[in-house]
Structure formats: C-alpha cells, structure tokens
C-alpha positions in Angstrom: 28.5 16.2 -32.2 30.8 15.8 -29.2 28.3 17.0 -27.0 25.6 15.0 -28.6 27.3 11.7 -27.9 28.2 12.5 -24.1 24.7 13.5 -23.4 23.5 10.2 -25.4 26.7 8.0 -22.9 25.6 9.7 -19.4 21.5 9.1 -20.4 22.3 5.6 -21.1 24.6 5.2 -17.7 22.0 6.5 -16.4 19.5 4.2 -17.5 21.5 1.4 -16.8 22.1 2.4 -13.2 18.3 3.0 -12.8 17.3 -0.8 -13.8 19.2 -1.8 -11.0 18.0 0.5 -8.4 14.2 -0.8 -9.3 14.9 -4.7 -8.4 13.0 -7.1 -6.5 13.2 -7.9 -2.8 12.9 -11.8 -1.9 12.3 -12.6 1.4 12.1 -16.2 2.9 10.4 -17.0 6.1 13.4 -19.0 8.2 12.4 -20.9 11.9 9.0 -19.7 11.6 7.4 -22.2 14.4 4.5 -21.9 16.4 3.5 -22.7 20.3 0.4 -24.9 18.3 3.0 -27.0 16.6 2.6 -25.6 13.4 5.4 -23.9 11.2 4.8 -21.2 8.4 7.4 -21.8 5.3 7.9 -19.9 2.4 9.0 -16.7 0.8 7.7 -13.3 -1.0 8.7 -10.9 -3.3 8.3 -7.2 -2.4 9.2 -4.3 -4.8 12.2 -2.2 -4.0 10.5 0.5 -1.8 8.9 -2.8 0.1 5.4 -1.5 0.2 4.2 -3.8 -2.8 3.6 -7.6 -2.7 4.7 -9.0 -6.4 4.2 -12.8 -5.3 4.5 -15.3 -2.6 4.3 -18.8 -1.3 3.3 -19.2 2.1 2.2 -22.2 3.8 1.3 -23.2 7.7 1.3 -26.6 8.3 1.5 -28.6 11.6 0.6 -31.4 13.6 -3.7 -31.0 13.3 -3.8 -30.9 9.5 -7.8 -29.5 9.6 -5.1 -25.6 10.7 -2.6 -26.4 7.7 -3.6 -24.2 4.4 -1.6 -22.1 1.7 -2.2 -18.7 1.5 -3.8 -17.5 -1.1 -3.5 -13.3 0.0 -0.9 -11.3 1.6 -1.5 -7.5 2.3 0.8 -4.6 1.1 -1.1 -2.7 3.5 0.6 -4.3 6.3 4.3 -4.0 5.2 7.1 -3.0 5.8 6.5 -3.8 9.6 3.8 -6.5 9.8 3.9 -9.6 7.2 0.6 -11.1 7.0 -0.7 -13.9 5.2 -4.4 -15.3 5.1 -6.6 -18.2 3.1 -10.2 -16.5 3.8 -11.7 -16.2 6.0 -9.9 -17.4 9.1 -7.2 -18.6 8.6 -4.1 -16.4 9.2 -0.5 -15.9 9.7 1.0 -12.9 11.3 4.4 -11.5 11.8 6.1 -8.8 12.8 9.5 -7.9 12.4 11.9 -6.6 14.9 12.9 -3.7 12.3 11.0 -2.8 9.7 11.9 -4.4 6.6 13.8 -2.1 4.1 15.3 -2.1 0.4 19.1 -3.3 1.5 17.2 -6.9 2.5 18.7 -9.0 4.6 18.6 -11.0 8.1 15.6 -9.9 10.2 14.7 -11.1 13.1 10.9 -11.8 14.2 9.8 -10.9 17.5 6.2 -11.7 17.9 3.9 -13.5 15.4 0.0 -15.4 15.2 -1.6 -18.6 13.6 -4.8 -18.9 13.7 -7.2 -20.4 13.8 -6.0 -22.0 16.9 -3.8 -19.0 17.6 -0.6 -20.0 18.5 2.0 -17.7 19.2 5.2 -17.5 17.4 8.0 -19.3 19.5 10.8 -16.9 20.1 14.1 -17.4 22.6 16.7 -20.0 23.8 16.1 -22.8 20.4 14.0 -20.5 18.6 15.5 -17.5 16.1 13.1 -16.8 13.7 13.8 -14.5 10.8 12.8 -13.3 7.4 15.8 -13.3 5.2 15.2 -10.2 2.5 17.9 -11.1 -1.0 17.2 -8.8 -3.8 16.9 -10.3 -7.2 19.0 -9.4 -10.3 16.7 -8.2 -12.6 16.5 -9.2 -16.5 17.5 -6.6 -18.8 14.8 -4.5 -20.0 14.1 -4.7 -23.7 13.4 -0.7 -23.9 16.5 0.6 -23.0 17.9 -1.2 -25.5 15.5 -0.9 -28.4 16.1 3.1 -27.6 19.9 2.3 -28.2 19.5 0.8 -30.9 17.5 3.8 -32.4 19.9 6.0 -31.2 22.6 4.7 -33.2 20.8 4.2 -36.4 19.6 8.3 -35.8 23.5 8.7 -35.6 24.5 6.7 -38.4 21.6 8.6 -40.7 23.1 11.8 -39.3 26.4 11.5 -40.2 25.3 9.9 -43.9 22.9 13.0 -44.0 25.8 15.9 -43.2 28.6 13.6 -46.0 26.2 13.9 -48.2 25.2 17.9 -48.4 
C-alpha cells in the first residue's frame, strides 16, 4: 500500500509539473514603426515550443488610412525567426527577430521588418528599438488531472473498505 500511494504522489507531481511546462507564450509587438509612417500594434500567442500560432491581434495603421488593416492570418510556418502577418491578398507585415524567439519569452529585439503595400521598412537605430516582448501565460488548471484524483482516491477509499471487510 506504501508503495501504491508513492507511485500515485510522484505521478500526480508529475502531472502537476507537466501543466506548467505546456503554457502559452504571449508576445506583444513594442516600437514597431515603419519608414511609410505606419506602426504595427498588437500581440500573439504561440504555444510553448513557439512553432504554433494560438491567436493574435495585429494591426498596421498609419498616416494614408487606404494601407491600415487588421490582420486576419499569421503563419506558424514562419516562426520562430520571421513573424508575419497578412489581411489577403496584399497587405502584409513582416518581421524578423534578432534571435529567434524561444520558450523562456522575453525582450527581443527586431532588426529588419516590411509593410506593404507601400513597403516601408521597419525603422531601426538612434530613436527607434523595436522589440517583441514574449511573457508566458499561467495556465488554468486542467479539469483531468483532477477528475483522475478524484478517482484515485475514491479507488483507495473502496480498497481499503474492500480489504476491512474480508
């Protein structure tokens, strides 16, 4: 029984342990400006091995408002060392980090970048330090690990009723 119960403790440490590892990355677009005038704002939310898009919000608006739109795709094919973000057919956003973007988030700068149509360049140097900020989210407790605790302890409870019993 001893044994039983510290296989059942390290499994659910385990567990526990293993939700964590799996959270979400969110990363915010910070300084993002553009030699057209126009400025891409916004954030998304990679998994934790940062080769998935969950969501975003990304939007490039400027001075000529006929460029401005909100995107509504970003590629997972591009990450984790190119961010791209389009509203089809041409209008696009992309940027590419100095470092490739990893699980430990954090500050990133951006060293080159696009917005078309137009085309502007991302503006980088003296003034201009943009950066994608990467902030992993705590995630909500999964109802699974603990709906298998709970059966754990009532298979406990019915085993120890089970062995007073004979």
């Amino acid at each position: 029984m001893k044994a039983f119960s510290r296989v059942m403790i390290g499994m659910g440490l385990l567990l526990g342990s293993g939700v964590c590892a799996m959270a979400d990355i969110v990363w915010t677009l910070n300084d993002v400006d553009f030699s057209d005038g126009n400025q891409a704002v916004g954030y998304f939310i990679t998994d934790n091995a940062v080769d998935t898009i969950e969501s975003f919000s990304i939007q490039v608006e400027g001075p000529d408002t006929s460029r401005d739109f909100i995107a509504t795709t970003m590629s997972s094919a591009y990450l984790p060392n190119e961010i791209g973000a389009f509203l089809e057919p041409t209008y696009y956003t992309d940027l590419f980090p100095e470092t490739s973007m990893t699980s430990s988030g954090g500050i990133i700068p951006l060293n080159q970048g696009y917005d078309c149509p137009g085309c502007g360049v991302l503006s980088v140097g003296i003034g201009y330090n943009p950066t994608v900020n990467g902030v992993t989210e705590t995630p909500e407790p999964s109802t699974i690990p603990f709906l298998g605790a709970g059966v754990l302890l009532m298979g406990v409870v019915l085993r120890r009723k089970l062995i007073r019993a004979s």
